[in-house]
C-alpha positions in Angstrom: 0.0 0.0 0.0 1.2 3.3 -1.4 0.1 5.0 1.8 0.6 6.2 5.2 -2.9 6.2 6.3 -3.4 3.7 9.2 -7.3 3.6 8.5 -6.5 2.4 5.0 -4.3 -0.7 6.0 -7.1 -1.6 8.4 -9.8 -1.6 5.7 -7.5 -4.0 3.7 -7.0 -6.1 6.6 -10.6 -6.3 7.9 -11.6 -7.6 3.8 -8.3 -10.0 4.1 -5.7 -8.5 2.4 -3.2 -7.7 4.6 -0.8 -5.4 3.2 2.9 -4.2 3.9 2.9 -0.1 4.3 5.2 2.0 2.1 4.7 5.6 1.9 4.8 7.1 -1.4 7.2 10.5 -2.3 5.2 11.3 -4.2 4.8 15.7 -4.3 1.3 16.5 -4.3 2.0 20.0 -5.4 3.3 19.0 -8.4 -0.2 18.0 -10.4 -1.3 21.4 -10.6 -4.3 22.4 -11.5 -6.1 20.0 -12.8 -9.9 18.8 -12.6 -10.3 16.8 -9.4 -11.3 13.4 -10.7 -8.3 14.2 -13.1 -5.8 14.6 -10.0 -6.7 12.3 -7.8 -6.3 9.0 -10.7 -2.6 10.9 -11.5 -1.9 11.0 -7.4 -3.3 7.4 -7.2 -1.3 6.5 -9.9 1.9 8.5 -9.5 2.0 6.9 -5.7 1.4 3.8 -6.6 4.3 3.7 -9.5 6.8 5.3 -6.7 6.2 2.7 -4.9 6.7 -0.3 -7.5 9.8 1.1 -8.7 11.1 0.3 -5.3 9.8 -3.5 -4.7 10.5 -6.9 -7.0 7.3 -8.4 -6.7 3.6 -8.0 -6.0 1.0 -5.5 -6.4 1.1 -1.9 -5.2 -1.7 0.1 -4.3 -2.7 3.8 -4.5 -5.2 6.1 -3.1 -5.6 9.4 -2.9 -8.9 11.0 -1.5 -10.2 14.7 -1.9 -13.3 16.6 -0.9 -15.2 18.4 -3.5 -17.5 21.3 -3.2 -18.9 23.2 -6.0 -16.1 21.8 -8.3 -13.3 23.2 -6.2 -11.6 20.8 -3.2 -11.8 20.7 0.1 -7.8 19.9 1.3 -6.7 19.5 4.6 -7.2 22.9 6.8 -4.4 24.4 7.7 -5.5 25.5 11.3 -8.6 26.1 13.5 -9.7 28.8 11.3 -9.3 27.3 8.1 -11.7 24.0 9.4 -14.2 26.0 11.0 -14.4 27.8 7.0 -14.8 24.6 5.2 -17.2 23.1 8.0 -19.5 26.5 7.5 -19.5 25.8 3.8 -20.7 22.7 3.9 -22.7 22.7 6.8 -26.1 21.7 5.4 -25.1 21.4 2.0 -23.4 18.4 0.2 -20.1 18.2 -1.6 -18.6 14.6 -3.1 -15.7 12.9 -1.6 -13.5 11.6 -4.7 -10.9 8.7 -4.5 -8.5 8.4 -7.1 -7.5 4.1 -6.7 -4.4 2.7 -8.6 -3.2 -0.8 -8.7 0.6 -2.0 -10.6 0.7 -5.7 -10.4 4.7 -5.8 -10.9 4.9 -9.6 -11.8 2.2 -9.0 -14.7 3.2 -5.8 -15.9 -0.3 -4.1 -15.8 -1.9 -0.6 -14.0 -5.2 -0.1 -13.4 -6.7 2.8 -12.0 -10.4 4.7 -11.4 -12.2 6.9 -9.7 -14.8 6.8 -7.1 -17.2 9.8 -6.5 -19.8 9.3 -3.5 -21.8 12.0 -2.2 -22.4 13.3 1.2 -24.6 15.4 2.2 -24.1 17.1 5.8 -27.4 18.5 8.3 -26.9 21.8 9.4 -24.7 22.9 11.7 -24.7 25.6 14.5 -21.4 27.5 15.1 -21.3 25.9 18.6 -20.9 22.0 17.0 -18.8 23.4 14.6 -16.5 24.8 17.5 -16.8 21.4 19.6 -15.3 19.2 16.6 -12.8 21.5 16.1 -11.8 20.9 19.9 -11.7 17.2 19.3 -8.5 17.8 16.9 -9.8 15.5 14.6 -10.3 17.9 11.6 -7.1 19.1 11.4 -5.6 15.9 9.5 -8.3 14.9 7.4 -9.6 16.4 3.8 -12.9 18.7 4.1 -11.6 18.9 8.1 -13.9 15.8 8.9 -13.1 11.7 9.2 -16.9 10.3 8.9 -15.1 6.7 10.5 -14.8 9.1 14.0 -16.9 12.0 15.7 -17.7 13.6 12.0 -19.8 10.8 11.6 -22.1 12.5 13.8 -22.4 15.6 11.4 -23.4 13.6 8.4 -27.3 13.5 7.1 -26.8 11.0 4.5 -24.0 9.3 1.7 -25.2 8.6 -1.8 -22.5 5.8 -2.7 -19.3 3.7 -1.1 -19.2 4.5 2.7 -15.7 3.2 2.2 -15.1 6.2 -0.1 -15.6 8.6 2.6 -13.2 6.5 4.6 -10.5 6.6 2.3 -10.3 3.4 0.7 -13.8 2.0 -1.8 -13.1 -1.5 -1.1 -15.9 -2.8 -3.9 -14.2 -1.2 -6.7 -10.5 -2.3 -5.3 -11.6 -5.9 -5.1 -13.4 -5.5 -8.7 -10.6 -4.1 -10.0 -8.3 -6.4 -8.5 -10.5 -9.5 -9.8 -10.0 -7.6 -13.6 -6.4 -7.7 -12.8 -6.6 -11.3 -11.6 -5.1 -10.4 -8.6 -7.6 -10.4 -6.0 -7.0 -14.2 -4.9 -3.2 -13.8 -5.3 -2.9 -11.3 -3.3 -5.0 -13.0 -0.6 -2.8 -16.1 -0.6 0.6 -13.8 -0.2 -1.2 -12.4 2.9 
């Protein structure tokens, strides 16, 4: 796995595909500005390549996962100030949570890679909630400055797609693509 992201190892492992953990360096800032569905299959893909230049053998995933409103994303806040802005805009509204997923399978020299759009749709919000999940420290790290897998889930109305999506990770299309790829039961008996 192309990633740092703990809650995306555990999603492999609870759907048994355990996975070893190698950080991509892959520079984000160096996509520019393209559309989101657009960046997030080159980051998937980019990451995912980094990471199979480095290793003999197996298959290498990517991920990368952006929040979307009105066509323009949501990235990590920078501070306090910056999530309470993006949790206003939202707030009652909905946006789409985009992952770009790449797989390389090294020993059969193939690359897949898609993208996943879900849409969440968030109930109002008074400036007071707002304020109390900011406290929690939990927007600060996450894109759109909320993780629905932890106390955000508690400011979400409804999802119109993949759960998983939100999460990080769309675990139906990775195992779909992964069964195109003729991978998925390799990579389960390597585990």
């Amino acid at each position: 796995m192309a990633s740092a992201s703990p809650r995306r190892r555990e999603l492999l492992e609870q759907v048994g595909l355990p996975c070893e953990v190698m950080p991509s360096e892959v520079a984000e800032h160096n996509f520019g500005m393209a559309d989101p569905e657009t960046l997030v299959k080159r980051l998937a893909l980019s990451k995912a390549r980094d990471v199979a230049r480095k290793v003999k053998e197996g298959i290498v995933i990517g991920a990368d996962t952006v929040v979307v409103y009105k066509g323009k994303i949501l990235g990590k806040p920078s501070d306090e100030a910056d999530a309470e802005r993006m949790l206003r805009k939202i707030s009652g509204r909905e946006h789409e949570v985009m992952t770009g997923l790449a797989i390389v399978d090294i020993d059969q020299n193939e690359e897949a890679v898609e993208c996943v759009k879900t849409k969440v749709k968030f109930r109002r919000l008074s400036t007071e909630e707002i304020r109390e999940y900011i406290a929690t420290g939990e927007p600060l790290d996450k894109a759109g400055a909320y993780g629905v897998q932890g106390k955000g889930a508690t400011l979400v109305e409804s999802i119109e797609g993949c759960y998983y999506n939100v999460v990080g990770l769309p675990l139906a299309k990775l195992i779909e693509m992964l069964k195109s790829l003729g991978a998925a039961e390799e990579s389960r008996k390597r585990g």
